[in-house]
N, C-alpha and C positions, 0 to 999 in steps of 0.2 A: 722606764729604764734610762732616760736622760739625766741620769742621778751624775754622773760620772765630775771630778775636778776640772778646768778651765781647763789643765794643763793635758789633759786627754784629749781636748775637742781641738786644741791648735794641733797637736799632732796628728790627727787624722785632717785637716784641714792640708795641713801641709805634703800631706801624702798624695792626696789625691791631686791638690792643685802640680805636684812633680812630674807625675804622669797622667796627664791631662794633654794633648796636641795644641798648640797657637790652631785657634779660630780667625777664620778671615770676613766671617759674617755675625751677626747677632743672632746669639745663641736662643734655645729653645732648650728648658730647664724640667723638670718631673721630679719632686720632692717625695716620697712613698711613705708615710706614716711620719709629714712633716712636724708633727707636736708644735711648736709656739711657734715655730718659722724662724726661729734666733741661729740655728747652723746653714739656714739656707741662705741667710744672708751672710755670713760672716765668710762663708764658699765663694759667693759670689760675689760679694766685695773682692775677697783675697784673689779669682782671677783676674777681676779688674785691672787690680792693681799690677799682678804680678805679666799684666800685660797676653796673656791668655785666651782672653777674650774682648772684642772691639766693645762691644753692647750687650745688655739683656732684652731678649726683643720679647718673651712669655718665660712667665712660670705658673707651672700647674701642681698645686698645692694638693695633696690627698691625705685622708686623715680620718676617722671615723668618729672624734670625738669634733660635734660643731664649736665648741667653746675655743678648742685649738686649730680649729681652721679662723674659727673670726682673730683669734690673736698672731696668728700667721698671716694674715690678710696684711691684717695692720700694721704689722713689721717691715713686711716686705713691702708695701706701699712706701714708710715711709723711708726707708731704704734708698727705693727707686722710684720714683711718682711716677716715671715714665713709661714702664711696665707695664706690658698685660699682665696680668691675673686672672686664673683662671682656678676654681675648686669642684672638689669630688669630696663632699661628704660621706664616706663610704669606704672599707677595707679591701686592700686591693682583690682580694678574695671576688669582691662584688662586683668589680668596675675593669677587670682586664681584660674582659671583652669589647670594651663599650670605647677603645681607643680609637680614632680617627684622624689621626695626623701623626708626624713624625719631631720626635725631642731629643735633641743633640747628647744630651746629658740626662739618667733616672740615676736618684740616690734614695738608700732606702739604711738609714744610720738607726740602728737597733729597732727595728720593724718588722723585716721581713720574717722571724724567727717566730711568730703568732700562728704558723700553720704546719701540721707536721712536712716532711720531706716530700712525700707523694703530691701534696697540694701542691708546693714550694714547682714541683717540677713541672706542674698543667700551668700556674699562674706565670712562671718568668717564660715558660715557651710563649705562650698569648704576648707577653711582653715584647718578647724578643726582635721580632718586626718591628717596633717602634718607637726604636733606637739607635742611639750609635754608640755608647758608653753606658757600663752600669758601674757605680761605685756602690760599694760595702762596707757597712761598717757594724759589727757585731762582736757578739760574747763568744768566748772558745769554748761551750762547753759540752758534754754530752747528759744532753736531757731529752730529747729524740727519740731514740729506735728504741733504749733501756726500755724492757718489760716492766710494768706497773708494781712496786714494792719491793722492787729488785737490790740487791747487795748495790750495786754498780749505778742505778740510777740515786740511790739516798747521798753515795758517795760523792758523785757529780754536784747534786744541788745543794750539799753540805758547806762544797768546797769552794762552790761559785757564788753562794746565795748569800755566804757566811761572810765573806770577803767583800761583796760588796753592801753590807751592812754595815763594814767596817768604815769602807768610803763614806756613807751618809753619816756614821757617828763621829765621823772628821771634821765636817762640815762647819762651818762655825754660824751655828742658827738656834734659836730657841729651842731649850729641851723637847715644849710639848710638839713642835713641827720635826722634830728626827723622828720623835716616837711613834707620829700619827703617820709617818710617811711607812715606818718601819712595821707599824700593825693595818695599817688599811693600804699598803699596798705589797708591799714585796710580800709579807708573810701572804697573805693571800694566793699570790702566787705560788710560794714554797707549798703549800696546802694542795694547792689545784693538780699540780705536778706530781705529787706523791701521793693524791689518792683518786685522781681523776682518772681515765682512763685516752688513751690515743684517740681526738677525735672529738672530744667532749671540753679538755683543757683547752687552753688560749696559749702556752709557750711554747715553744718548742726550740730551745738554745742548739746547736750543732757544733762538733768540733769541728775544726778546721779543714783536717781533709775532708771532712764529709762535704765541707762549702764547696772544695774545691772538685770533689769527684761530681757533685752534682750542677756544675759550671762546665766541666769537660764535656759532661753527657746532653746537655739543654743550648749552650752558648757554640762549643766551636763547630763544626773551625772556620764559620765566619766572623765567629770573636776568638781574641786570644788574651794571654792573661799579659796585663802592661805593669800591673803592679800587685803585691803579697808581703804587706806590710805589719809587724808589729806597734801595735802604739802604747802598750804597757804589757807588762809579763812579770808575774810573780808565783812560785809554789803553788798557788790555787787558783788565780785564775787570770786569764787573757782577753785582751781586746784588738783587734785585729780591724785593717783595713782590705780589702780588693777590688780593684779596676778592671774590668774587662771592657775593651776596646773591639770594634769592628777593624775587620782589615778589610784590605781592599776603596 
């Protein structure tokens, strides 16, 4: 799902770096289905820079595919040489129990939607302890609770799935790389979703207040919500940012 234009990623970059608090220590990072590791650093440069944060003192990479934890690795090494690194081969599904320390900051940018809702809500409660910030960053759509061949779910992933095919045939890349991207992976998906069954598929996109209804019910009210950001919106389909912060 990291298909998205350049100009997607700075705007969710800059969303979150807005509502984000000045750190007075070296932070401790959690990237949640970090894919190549290319937005964890461009985050973490931009607090740098934008003065947010003194240092990165750990970042803990998660990911279930090793080819993209080794090319995360490498990014963010050479980023920052001076970084711990820390990885979890593994979906968070796997590994939310197995937390033992505390991360200033978990970002989990088009990842977290590989479990239905019910999962969603056992895995961020486990999370929930051991943190202080969760940023988001996701698709608006309803592919979720919709019943299996349903009017309502074909319409969903029609409108979401059509749309962002539209984005990769934008791309300016060789024909046969739009194609192979567009038949060995997204339609894959489109398939799984429409004839898989809850439980069995690997997506599970949500609309937006569903994120948020199920943030009210798991996060507060020891987090609250700091930020509820669009970073594109068209007729079919949305991308969306959110921050939830601890108080206190």
């Amino acid at each position: 799902m990291k298909l998205f234009k350049p100009e997607k990623n700075r705007k969710n970059i800059e969303q979150f770096s807005h509502s984000i608090p000045e750190f007075d220590h070296p932070i401790r990072f959690m990237d949640i289905g970090c894919g190549d590791g290319a937005l964890t650093c461009r985050l973490l440069a931009h607090l740098m820079e934008s003065e947010k944060v003194p240092e990165i003192g750990e970042v803990l990479l998660i990911d279930p595919s090793p080819a993209m934890i080794s090319m995360a690795t490498e990014k963010v090494r050479g980023a920052f040489p001076d970084v711990i690194i820390s990885t979890d081969n593994a979906r968070i599904q796997d590994c939310s129990l197995s937390f033992d320390r505390h991360y200033d900051i978990a970002m989990s940018s088009l990842a977290y939607h590989h479990m239905p809702v019910e999962d969603k809500r056992i895995h961020l409660s486990r999370l929930k302890p051991w943190i202080s910030h969760f940023l988001l960053f996701e698709l608006d759509a309803n592919n979720d609770t919709p019943e299996m061949y349903s009017p309502e779910l074909a319409v969903s992933v029609y409108q979401s799935y059509g749309r962002i095919m539209d984005f990769v045939f934008a791309h300016d890349a060789p024909v046969e790389v739009v194609t192979d991207c567009i038949d060995s992976f997204l339609m894959t998906e489109v398939v799984s979703i429409l004839s898989e069954p809850r439980g069995i598929r690997t997506d599970y996109h949500m609309l937006r207040k569903e994120w948020l209804d199920l943030f009210s019910q798991v996060l507060e009210p020891e987090f609250s919500l700091r930020s509820d950001s669009t970073c594109y919106g068209d007729e079919y389909v949305g991308l969306f940012t959110m921050h939830y912060g601890r108080d206190g």
